[in-house]
Backbone as CSV, one residue per row, in Angstrom:
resi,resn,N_x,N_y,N_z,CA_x,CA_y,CA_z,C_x,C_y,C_z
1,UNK,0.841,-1.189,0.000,0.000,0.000,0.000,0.889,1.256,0.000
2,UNK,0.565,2.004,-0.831,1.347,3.333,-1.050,0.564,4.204,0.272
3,UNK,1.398,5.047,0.889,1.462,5.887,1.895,0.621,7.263,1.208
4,UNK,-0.901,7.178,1.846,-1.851,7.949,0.968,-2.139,9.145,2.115
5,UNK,-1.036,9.541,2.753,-1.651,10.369,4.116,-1.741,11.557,4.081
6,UNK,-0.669,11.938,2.776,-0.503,13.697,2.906,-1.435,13.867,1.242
7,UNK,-2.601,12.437,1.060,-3.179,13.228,0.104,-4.337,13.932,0.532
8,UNK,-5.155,14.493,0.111,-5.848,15.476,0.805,-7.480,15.064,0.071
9,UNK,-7.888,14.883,-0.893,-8.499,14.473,-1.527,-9.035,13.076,-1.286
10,UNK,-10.262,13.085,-0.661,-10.558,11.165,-0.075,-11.076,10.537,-1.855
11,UNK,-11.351,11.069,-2.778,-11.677,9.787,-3.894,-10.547,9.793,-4.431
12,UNK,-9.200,10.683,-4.278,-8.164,10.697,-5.244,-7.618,9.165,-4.243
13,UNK,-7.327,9.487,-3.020,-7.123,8.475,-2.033,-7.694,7.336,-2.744
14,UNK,-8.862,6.817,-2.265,-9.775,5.858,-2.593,-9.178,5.582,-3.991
15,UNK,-8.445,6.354,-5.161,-8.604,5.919,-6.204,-7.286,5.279,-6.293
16,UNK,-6.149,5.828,-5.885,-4.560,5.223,-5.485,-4.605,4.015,-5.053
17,UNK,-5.092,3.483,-3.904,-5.425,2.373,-2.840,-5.714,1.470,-3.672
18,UNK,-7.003,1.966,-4.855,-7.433,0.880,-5.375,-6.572,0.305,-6.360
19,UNK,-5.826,1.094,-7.145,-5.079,0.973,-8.008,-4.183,-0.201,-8.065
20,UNK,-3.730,0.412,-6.266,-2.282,-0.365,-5.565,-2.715,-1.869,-5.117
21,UNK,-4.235,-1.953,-4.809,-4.516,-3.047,-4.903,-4.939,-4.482,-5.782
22,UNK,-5.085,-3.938,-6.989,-5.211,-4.387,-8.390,-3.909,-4.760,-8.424
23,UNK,-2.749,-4.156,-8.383,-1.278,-4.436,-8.629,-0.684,-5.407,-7.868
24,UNK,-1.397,-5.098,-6.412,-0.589,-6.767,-5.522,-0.876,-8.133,-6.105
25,UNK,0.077,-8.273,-5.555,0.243,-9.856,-6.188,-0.838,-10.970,-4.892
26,UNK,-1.648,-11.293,-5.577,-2.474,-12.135,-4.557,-2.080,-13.217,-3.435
27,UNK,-2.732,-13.343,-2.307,-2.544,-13.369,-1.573,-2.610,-15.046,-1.479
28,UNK,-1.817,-15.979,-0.920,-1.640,-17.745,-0.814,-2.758,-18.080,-0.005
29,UNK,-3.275,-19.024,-0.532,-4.201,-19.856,0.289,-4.132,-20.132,1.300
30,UNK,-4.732,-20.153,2.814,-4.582,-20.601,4.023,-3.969,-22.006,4.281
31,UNK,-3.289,-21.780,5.215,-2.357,-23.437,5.190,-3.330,-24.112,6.825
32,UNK,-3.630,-23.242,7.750,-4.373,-23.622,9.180,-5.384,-23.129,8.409
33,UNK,-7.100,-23.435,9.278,-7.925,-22.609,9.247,-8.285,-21.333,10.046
34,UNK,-9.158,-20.776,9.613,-9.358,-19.051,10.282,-9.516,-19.999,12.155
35,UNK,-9.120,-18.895,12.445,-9.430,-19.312,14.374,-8.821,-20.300,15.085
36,UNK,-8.036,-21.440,14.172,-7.264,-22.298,15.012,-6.719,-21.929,16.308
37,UNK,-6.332,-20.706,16.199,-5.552,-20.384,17.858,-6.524,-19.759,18.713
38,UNK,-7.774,-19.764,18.627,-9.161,-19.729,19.131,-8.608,-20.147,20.526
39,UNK,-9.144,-20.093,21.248,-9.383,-20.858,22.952,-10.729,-21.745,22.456
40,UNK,-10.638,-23.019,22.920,-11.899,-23.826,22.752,-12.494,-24.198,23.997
41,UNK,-13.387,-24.022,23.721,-14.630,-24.160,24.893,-15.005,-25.305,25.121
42,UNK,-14.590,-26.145,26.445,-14.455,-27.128,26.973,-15.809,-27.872,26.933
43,UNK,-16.131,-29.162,26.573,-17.185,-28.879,26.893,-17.791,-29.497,28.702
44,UNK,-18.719,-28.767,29.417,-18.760,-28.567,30.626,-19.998,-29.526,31.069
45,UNK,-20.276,-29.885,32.108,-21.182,-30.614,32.690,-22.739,-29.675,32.464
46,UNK,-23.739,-30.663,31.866,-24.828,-29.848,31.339,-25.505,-29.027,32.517
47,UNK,-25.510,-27.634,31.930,-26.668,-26.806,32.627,-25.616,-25.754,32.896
48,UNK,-24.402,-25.742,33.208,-23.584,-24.701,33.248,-23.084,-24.211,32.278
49,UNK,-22.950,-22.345,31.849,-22.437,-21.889,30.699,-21.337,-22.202,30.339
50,UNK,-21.341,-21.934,29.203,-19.947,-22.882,28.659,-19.044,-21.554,28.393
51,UNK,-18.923,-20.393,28.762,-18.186,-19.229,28.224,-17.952,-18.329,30.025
């Protein structure tokens, strides 16, 4: 991302950003899934919340 801070203009902004984002090179497929390092919620003796 190009450093859009001293532009002054928010669609000229908006229009740079987008530009710069068309140009990155895409991003690799996930190797874990989203949240793996989550805390997991035990599961607990029924009737008590589980959080």
């Amino acid at each position: 991302m190009p450093n859009t801070k001293n532009v002054e203009d928010k669609l000229e902004r908006k229009k740079i950003k987008r530009t710069a984002r068309k140009k990155a090179a895409p991003k690799a497929a996930r190797t874990t899934p989203r949240g793996s390092n989550k805390k997991k919620a035990k599961k607990l003796t029924r009737g008590q919340s589980k959080r």
